[in-house]
N, C-alpha and C positions, 0 to 999 in steps of 0.2 A: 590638395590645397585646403580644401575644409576638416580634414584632420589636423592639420595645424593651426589653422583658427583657434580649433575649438579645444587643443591642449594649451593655446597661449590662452584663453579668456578663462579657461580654469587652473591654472599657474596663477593668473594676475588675481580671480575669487580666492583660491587660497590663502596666498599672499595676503590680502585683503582681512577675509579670517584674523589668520596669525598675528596680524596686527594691532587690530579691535581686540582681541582675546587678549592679549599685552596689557592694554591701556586701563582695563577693567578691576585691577586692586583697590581696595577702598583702604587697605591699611595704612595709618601711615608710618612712615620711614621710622627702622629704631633709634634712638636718641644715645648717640656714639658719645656725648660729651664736647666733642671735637669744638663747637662753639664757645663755650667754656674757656678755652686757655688752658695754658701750661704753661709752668715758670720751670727754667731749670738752669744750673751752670754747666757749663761748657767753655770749649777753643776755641776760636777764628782760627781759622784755614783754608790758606786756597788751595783749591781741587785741581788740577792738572787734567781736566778730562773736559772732551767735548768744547772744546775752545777755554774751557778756565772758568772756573766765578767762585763766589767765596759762600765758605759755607760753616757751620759750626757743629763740633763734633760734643755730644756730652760727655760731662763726666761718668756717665753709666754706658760709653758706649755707643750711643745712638747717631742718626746721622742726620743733620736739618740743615735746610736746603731755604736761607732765607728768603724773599722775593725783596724784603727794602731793607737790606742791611745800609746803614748809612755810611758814607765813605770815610768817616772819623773812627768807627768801626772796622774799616778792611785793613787790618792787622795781623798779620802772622804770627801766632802764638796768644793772641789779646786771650784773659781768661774772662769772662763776661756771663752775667746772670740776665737770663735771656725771659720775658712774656711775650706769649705768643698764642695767634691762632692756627687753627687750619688756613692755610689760603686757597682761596676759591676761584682765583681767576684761571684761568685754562691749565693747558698741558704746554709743558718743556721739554727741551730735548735734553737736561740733567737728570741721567738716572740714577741719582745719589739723594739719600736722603728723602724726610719726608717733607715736604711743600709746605713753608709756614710763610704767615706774615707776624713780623716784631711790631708789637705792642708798647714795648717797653726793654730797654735795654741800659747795663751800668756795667762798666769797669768793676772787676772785683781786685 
């Protein structure tokens, strides 16, 4: 019984450690741009996956995954010059595309 004590209270020290050890960077985070924006043209298109939602594909390719596209926007085929940031609010279960909020959007 006291061998097990005393591998769970040094489980939980360690634990402990490795966590503190963690928290202890003074650097801070490198500067992705991501707050900055990005304008780019692209398609509306709805995605057929994971129950559906609509997303814009660019013209280079790429795949963005609006969070407030407005619904005068969800247009199949709309061709649209898109500003945008990163969006920052949680996780989705859309694994398409990367996670923006529109800033700015126009019919091309």
């Amino acid at each position: 019984m006291r061998s097990i004590v005393s591998s769970v209270v040094c489980s939980l020290l360690l634990s402990l450690f490795l966590v503190a050890a963690g928290c202890t960077g003074t650097e801070e985070p490198a500067d992705d741009g991501a707050h900055d924006g990005v304008t780019f043209n692209g398609t509306v298109t709805y995605v057929d996956l994971e129950g559906g939602f609509w997303g814009i594909t660019g013209d280079d390719g790429g795949h963005f995954f609006p969070t407030n596209l407005a619904e005068e926007y969800q247009v199949e085929g709309l061709h649209v010059r898109v500003t945008a940031v990163a969006a920052e609010e949680g996780m989705g279960i859309q694994m398409w595309g990367k996670r923006i909020a529109i800033t700015g959007i126009a019919r091309l």
